[in-house]
Each structure stands twice: as C-alpha cells, then as structure tokens.
C-alpha positions in Angstrom: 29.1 -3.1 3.6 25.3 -4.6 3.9 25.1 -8.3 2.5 22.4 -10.2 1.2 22.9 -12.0 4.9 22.1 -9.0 6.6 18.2 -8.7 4.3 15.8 -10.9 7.1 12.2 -9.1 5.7 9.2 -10.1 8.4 7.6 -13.6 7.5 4.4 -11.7 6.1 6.9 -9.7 3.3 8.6 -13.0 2.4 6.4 -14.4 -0.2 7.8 -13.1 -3.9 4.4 -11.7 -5.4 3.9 -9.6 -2.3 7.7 -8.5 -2.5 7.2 -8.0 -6.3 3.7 -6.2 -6.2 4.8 -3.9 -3.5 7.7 -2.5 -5.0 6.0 -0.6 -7.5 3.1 0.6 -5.6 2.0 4.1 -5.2 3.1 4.3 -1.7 6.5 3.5 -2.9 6.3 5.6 -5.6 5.2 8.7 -2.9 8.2 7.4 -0.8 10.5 8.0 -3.5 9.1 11.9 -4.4 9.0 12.5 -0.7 12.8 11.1 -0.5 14.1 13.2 -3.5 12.5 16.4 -2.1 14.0 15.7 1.2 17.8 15.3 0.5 17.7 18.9 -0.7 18.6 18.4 -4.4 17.6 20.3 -7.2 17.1 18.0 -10.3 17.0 19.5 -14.1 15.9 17.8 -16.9 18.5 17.1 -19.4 19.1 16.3 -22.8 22.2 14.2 -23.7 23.6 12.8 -27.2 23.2 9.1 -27.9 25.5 9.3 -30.9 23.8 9.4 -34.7 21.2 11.8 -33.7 19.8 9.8 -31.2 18.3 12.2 -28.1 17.9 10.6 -24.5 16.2 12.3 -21.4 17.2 12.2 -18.4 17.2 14.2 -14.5 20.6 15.7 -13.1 20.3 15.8 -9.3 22.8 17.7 -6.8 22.8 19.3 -3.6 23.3 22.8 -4.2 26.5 24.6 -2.3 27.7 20.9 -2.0 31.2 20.1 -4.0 29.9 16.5 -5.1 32.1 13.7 -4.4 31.3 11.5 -7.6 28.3 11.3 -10.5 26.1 7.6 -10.0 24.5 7.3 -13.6 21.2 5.3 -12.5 18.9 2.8 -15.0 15.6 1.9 -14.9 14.2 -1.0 -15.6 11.7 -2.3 -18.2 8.9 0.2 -18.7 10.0 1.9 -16.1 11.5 5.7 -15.6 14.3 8.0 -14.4 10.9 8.4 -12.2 10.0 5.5 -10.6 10.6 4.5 -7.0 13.2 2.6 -6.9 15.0 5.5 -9.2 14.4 7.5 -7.0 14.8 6.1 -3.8 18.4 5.0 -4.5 19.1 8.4 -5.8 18.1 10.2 -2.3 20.5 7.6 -0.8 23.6 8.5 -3.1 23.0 12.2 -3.0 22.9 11.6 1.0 26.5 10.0 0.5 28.2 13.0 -1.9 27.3 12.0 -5.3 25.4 13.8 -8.0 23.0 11.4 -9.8 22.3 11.2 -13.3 19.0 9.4 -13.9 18.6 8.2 -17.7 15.7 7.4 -19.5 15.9 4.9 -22.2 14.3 5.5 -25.3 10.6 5.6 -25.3 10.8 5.5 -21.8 9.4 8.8 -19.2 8.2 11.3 -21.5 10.8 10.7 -24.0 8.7 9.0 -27.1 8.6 12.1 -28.9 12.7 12.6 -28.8 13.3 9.6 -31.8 11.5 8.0 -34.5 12.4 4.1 -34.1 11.1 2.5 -31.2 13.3 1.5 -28.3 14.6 -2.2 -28.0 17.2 -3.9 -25.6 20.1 -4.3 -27.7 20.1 -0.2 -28.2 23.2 -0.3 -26.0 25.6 2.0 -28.2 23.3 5.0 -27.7 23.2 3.9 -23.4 27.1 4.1 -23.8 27.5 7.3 -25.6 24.7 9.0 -23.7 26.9 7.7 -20.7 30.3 9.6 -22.4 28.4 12.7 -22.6 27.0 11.9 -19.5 30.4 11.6 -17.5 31.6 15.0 -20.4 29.2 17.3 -18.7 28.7 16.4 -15.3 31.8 14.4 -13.8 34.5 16.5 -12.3 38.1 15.9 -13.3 39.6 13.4 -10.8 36.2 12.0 -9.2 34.7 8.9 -9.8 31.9 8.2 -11.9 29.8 4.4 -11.0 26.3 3.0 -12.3 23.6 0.9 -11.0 20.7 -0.5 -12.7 17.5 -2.0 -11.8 16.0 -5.5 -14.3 16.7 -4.5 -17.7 18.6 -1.8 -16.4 21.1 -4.0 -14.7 21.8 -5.8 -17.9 22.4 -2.7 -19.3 24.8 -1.4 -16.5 26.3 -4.0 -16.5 27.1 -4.2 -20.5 28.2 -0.4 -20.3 30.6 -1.8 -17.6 32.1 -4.1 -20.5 32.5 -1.5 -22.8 33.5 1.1 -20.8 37.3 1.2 -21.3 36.9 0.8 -25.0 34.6 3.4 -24.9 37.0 5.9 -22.7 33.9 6.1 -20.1 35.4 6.3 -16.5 33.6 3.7 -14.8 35.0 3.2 -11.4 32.0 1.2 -10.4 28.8 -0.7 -11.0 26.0 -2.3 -9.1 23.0 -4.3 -10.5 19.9 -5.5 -9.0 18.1 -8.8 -10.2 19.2 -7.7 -13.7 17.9 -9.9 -17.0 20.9 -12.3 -17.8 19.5 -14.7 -20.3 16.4 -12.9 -22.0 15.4 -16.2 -23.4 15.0 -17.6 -20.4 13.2 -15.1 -18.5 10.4 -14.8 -20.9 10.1 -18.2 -20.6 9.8 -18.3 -17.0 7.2 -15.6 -17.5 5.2 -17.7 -19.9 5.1 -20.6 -17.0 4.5 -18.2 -13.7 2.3 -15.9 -12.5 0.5 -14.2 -15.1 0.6 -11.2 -13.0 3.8 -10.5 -14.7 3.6 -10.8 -18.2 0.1 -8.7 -18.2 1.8 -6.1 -16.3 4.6 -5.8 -19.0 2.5 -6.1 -22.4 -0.2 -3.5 -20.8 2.8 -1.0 -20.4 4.4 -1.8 -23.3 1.4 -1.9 -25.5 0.1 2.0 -24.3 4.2 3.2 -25.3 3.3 1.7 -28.5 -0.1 3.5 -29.0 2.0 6.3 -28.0 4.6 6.3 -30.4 2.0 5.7 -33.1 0.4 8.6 -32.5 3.4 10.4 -32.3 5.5 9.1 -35.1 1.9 7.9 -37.9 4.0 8.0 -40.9 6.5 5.9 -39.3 4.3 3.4 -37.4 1.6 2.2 -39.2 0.6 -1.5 -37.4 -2.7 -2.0 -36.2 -4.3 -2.3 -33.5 -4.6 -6.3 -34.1 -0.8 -5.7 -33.6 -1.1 -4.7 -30.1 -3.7 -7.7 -28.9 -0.6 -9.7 -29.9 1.0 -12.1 -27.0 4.4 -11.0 -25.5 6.3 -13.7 -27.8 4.6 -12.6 -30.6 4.7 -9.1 -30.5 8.6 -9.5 -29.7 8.4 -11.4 -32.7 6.8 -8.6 -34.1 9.1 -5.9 -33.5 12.1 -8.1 -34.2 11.1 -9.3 -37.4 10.3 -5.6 -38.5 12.3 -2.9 -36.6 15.8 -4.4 -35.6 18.3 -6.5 -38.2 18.6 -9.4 -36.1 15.5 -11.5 -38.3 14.8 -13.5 -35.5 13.7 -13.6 -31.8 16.9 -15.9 -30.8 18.9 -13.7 -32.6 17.7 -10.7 -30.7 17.4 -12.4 -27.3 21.2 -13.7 -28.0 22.1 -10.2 -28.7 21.6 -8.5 -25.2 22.2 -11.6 -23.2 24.8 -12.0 -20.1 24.6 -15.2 -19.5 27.2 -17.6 -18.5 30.6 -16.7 -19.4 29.7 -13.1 -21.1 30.6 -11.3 -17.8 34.0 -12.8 -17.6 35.6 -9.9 -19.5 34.6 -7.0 -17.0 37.2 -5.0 -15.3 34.9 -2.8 -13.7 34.5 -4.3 -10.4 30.8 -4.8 -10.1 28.3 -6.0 -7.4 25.3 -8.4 -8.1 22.3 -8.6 -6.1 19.6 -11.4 -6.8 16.9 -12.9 -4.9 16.5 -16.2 -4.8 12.7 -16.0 -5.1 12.3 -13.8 -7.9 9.1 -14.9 -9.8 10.5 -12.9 -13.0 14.4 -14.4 -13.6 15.5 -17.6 -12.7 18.1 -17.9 -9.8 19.7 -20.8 -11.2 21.3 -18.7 -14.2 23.3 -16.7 -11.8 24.4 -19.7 -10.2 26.3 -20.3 -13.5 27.3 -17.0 -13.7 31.4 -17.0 -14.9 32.8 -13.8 -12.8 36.1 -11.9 -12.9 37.4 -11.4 -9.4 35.9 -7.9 -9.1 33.0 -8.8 -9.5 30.5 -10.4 -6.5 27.2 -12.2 -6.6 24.7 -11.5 -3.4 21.8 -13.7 -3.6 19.1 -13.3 -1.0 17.2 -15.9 0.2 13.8 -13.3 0.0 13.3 -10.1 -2.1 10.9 -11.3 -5.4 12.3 -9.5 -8.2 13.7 -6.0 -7.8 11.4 -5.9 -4.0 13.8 -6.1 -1.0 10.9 -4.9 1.2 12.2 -4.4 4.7 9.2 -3.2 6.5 5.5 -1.7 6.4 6.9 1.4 5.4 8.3 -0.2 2.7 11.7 0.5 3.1 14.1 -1.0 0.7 17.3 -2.9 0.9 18.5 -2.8 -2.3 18.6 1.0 -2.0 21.0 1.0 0.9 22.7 -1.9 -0.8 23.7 0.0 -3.7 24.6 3.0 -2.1 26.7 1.0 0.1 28.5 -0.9 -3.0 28.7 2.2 -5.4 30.2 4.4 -2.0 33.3 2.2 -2.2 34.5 4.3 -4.9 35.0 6.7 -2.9 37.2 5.3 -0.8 39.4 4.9 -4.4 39.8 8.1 -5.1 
C-alpha cells in the first residue's frame, strides 16, 4: 500500500499555497474529465432519498459489461462537487480497480440548490447517512463491499457516516479521508490568521450559492444583500443564529466536530491522510487524534491542504492513496 513516506513532490511543488492553489486549477479540473472519459464508465445522474423529503444529487459511474467488485460512495469537499477534480480523479482510479462509484452532492452543492428549501450546513449528516442507505439499497450488490472516502469537509463527513454506520445498517467495509476538518473551531481560526487566499476563496463560493438559493427559494430567503458582504464568522453566525437550532456558532461548530477522542468509537477501519503543511487545518489537532486500532493516521511531510501534487502534470497522490486504502476491501470479501 502507498504511504505518506512514499509522497517526495519536487522542491518547486513543496511550498503549501502552490500545493493548495494547484489542486483546484483548471488543468486539474480538465485532468479529471479527461480521466473519467477514459476508464470507460458511463455515469448517470441520480436522485437519492435523504430521509424527511430531503432530495440529494449525485453521479453513478460503472464500466459497462464489467461485474463491479464493490460501490466507493465519494464526498466532496466545501463548495465543492461530485464534479470537481479530485472527485473525479479518484473515481477514474476506483473504477480502474473494479468498483462502481457513487459521487454525492451535498445539499446546495453541483446543480442541486433547486432540490430543497433550507440551505445546506455541516451538521446535515442524517440526510448524508440515509442518502448513503439508499445509496448502498440501489447500487451495492449482495455480498460486495461498499467503502467511502471524502475530501476536507467531506472527510469529516465520511468519516462521521463511518460512526454511524452500524447503527444505521449501512455496510461500510471501509473509509478513507483526506485532510478532513476535525475541529471546525479551530480551522476557521487558523483561516482568520493565514493566508487570506483561503478564506476569500470560500466566502466568494459560498456567497454566489447563497445568491443562488435566494433566487431560487425568494419566499424562503429573504436576507440582503448587506447579508452577503458579511465576514466568514459573521455570516456563520448568521446562518447559525437563523437557519439551524443550535443558537450559537460554538454550538454549531461543536456539533460536527471530530476532534480528540470523537473518533475513538469507529469500527469501520479507516485511513487518514494529512499534510503536515496544510495552510487550511492545523496538523497539530491530528496529532491528538484518539484512534481505535482500525484506524491509521498518514501525515506527509508536503501536500498543502487536499494538494498532493506529484508532478507538472499534476498528478495526485492522494488519488492513488485512496484507491490503494479503499482496494483493501477487496481483499475482505
């Protein structure tokens, strides 16, 4: 299996920004259509039941005339999409190895602002879960193995699935996560103090899904645009204070964390992978990271957050990393 020892980028890919920046560029983004055509998949768009009316969106990918060997239920990150790069790059990778993918969007997330009326927010895990049931109901074969891997926000989320997969009956045989958001508290902190770069970059995106879903949803959504100048703490704040029940931004931010000893209850086996340069999540939270036995913790010495760069083709690790991980499922069966 590849190790975090194995990721040696060249000297001008190891700075974290460059790592960071790169990762979502268009070129990657061209790499990751160009990789899906090429493993000779055919993905349909799906619709699948989050529980209490809830509708998610999401891309079932197989090789057709190929008996699939598992289903790999994939998350995005933050703002991101079943279509984004890294979705699809570690998709091309698993479907090269026998599975069928399942890429999910979250709420609000793709082109999927139309499918419910209240906006999307990180502690909407119950819906990810039963989206996953129906998921695993439609697409898993009887007696193959179903795993998940998540990108940021999306490893937090793969990772909390993982904790409530056997209460749920999901049949989890394996996760993987990539630089996912432990303590949310923490990382907008660390946003607040580093590169601005970042925190633009995220209240840009998330203030056009807003303006989006006001247009969509007016007699629903009626803040102003004042609203949307706000600061990423305050218009946390914001949408805390006025769209979940948790009344304050600890609260919420408490909600979704995995910090310290919340992993300790997972019986999935799951495999970590963090950078120790990431500009986005500090490394030092994994470090006190309280893990079962199945799980392991990579950490990399280079890789920024959710980058893994490899070349000037902009290969990634992480891809092959997960594939790698998730594959030992396989082997289980």
């Amino acid at each position: 299996m590849l190790s975090a020892a194995d990721y040696r980028p060249p000297h001008w890919l190891r700075s974290p920004h460059v790592q960071s920046v790169l990762g979502s560029s268009p070129l990657r983004r061209r790499r990751g259509a160009k990789a899906i055509q090429g493993s000779g998949a055919i993905s349909v768009e799906q619709l699948v039941d989050g529980g209490d009316g809830v509708r998610l969106h999401g891309l079932y990918s197989h090789v057709p005339g190929v008996e699939p060997r598992g289903l790999a239920l994939l998350l995005h990150g933050w703002e991101g999409s079943a279509e984004s790069s890294y979705m699809r790059l570690t998709a091309a990778r698993l479907l090269a190895k026998g599975f069928a993918t399942f890429r999910l969007n979250f709420r609000d997330h793709g082109d999927s602002h139309h499918l419910n009326e209240a906006l999307f927010h990180s502690n909407r895990i119950d819906e990810v879960v039963h989206a996953a049931a129906d998921i695993a109901r439609r697409f898993l074969a009887p007696g193959l193995p179903m795993v998940g891997a998540g990108y940021s926000l999306g490893g937090n989320f793969i990772l909390r699935v993982a904790l409530r997969a056997p209460a749920a009956g999901l049949p989890l045989a394996r996760v993987a996560a990539v630089c996912p958001v432990l303590d949310p508290a923490l990382t907008m902190e660390q946003m607040e103090r580093g590169l601005w770069l970042y925190l633009r970059y995220f209240e840009r995106k998330w203030r056009a899904s807003l303006v989006r879903k006001r247009a969509l949803f007016p007699q629903y959504h009626d803040f102003d645009d004042a609203t949307l100048k706000l600061g990423m703490r305050e218009l946390t704040t914001w949408m805390v204070e006025r769209h979940t029940d948790f009344g304050t931004l600890d609260r919420y931010f408490e909600g979704y964390s995995i910090a310290g000893e919340r992993l300790s209850a997972l019986t999935v086996p799951a495999d970590i992978l963090m950078a120790e340069d990431d500009p986005v999540i500090p490394v030092a939270e994994f470090r006190a990271l309280r893990l079962p036995a199945t799980a392991h913790l990579d950490i990399a010495r280079w890789g920024g957050h959710c980058g893994f760069l490899q070349n000037a083709r902009l290969d990634g690790f992480a891809e092959g990393w997960v594939s790698d991980r998730l594959s030992q499922a396989l082997t289980q069966v």
